[in-house]
C-alpha positions in Angstrom: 101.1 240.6 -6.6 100.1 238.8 -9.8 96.8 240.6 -10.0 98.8 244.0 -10.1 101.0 242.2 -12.8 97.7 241.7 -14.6 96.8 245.3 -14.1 100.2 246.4 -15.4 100.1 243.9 -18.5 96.1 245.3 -19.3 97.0 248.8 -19.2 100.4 248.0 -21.7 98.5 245.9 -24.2 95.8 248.8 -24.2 98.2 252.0 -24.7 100.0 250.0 -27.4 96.9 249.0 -29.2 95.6 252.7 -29.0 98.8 253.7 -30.5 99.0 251.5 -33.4 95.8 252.3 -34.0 96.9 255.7 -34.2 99.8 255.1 -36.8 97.8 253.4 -38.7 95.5 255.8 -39.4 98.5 258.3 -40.3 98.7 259.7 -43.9 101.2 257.3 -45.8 104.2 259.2 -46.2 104.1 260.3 -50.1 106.5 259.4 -52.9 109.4 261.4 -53.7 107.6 264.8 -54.7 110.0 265.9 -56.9 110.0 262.7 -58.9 106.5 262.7 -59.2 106.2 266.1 -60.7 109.2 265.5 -63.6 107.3 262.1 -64.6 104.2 264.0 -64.9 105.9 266.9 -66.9 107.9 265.1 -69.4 104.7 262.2 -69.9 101.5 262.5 -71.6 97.7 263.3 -70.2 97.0 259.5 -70.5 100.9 258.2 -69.1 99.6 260.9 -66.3 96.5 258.9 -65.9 97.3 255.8 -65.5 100.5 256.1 -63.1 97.3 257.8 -61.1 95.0 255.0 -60.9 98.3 252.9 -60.0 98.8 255.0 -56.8 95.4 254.6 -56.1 95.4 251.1 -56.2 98.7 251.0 -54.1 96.8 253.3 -51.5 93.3 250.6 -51.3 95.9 247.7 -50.9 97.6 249.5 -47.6 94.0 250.9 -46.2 93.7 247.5 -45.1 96.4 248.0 -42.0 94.0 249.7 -40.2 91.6 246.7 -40.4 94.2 244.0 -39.2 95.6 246.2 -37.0 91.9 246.8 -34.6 91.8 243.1 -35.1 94.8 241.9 -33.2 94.2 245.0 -30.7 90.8 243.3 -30.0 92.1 239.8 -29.8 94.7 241.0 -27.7 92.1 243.3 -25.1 89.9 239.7 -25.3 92.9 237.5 -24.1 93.4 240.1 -21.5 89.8 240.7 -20.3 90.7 237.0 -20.0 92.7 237.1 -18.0 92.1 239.5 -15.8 88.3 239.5 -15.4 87.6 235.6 -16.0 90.0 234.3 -14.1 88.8 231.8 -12.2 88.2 233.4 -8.3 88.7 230.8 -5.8 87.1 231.4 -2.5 88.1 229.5 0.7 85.2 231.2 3.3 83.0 228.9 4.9 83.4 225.1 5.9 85.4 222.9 5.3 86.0 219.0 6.2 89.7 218.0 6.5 91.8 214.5 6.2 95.5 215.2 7.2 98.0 211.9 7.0 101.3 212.0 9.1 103.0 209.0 9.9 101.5 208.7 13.6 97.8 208.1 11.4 95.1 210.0 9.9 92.7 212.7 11.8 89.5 214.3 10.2 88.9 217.8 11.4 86.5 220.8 10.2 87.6 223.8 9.9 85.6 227.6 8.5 87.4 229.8 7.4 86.4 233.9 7.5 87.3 237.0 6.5 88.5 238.6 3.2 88.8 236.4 -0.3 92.5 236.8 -0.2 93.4 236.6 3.7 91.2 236.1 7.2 91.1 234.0 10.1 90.0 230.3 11.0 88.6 228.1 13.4 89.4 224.1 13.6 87.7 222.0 15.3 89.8 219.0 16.3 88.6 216.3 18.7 86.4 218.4 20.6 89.3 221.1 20.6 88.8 224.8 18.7 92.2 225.9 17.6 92.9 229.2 15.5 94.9 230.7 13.1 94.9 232.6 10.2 94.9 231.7 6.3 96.1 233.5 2.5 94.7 232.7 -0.8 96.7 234.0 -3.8 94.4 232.5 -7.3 94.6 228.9 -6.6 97.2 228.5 -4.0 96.2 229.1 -0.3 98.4 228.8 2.9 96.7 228.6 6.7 99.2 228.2 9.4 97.8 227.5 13.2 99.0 229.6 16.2 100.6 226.7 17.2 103.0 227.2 13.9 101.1 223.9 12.2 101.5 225.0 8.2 98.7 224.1 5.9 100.1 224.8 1.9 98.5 223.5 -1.1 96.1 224.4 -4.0 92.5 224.7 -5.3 91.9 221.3 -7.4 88.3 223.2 -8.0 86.1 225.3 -5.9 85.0 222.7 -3.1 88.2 220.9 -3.0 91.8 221.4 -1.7 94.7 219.8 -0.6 98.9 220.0 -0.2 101.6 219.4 2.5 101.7 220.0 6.5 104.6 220.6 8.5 104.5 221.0 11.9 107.7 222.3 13.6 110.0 220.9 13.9 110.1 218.3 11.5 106.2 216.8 11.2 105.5 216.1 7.7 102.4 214.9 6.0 99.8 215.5 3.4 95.9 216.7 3.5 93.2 217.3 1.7 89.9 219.0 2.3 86.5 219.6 0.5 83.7 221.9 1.3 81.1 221.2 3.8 77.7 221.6 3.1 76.7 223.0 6.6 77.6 226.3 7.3 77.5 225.5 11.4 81.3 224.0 12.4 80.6 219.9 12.3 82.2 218.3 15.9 84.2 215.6 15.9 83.6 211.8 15.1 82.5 210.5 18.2 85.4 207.9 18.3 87.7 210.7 18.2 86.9 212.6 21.2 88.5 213.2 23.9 92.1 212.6 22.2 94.1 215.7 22.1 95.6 217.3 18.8 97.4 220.9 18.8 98.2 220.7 15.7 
């Protein structure tokens, strides 16, 4: 949703830009025509002249619209691009090591995540245990929720490191975090852990 928004605001800022740039290059309406020929009747050659070079200089003073006018367009197509393009792509695939804290203690888990950038599936491995699900990411914010209904929400603090809230139905509360493995094969299981049972 917010990159269509993006798309939406890119494509406003350009069509507006195009058209002022348009405008500005319009022919400035002229004076009052009728006025300009009685002054130039009932005045001299050099009265003639010099209310000349005065509309001249009143013409180089506005040319300079046009100027101003491609320079906010292009600071505005720049904040944009920013935007738009720049923006900071968060990507979730791979491994990842995982400290949730409920009130019955703390567990460290692994879990790789595949599929798509913005949505896929997942495999955790708890205790010995590999338990599915499937995950979102939408910029920074990400949400992976187990079969088993377990919710993971939280946010990107930078590209190898997450965290956020876990509920598990109906009323399990806590908080994780999680930072990206090195290995790209799914770590087991502290030893110490095993055998224990977790469905998350």
């Amino acid at each position: 949703m917010i990159k269509k928004q993006q798309k939406w605001i890119a494509l406003l800022v350009t069509v507006t830009f195009v058209w002022l740039l348009q405008v500005a290059t319009m022919p400035v309406a002229a004076a009052d025509t009728t006025e300009q020929i009685g002054s130039a009747s009932a005045e001299q050659g050099p009265g003639f002249i010099e209310g000349a070079g005065t509309g001249e200089a009143l013409a180089k003073k506005k040319s300079i619209l046009p100027y101003v006018l491609i320079g906010v367009g292009v600071a505005a197509v720049a904040a944009v691009l920013f935007l738009v393009v720049l923006k900071t792509s968060y990507d979730i695939r791979g491994n990842w090591n995982v400290n949730r804290i409920i009130d019955a203690g703390t567990i460290d888990f692994t879990v790789t995540f595949t599929g798509e950038k913005a949505s896929g599936a997942f495999e955790a491995n708890q205790f010995g245990n590999l338990l599915h699900g499937t995950y979102t990411v939408d910029g920074k914010n990400m949400e992976w929720i187990f079969e088993s209904g377990s919710k993971y929400t939280g946010t990107f603090t930078d590209k190898d490191a997450m965290g956020g809230s876990y509920l598990k139905p109906p009323a399990t509360t806590g908080t994780w975090t999680a930072t990206r493995a090195a290995s790209a094969a799914v770590q087991p299981a502290p030893q110490s852990l095993k055998g224990k049972q977790d469905s998350d």
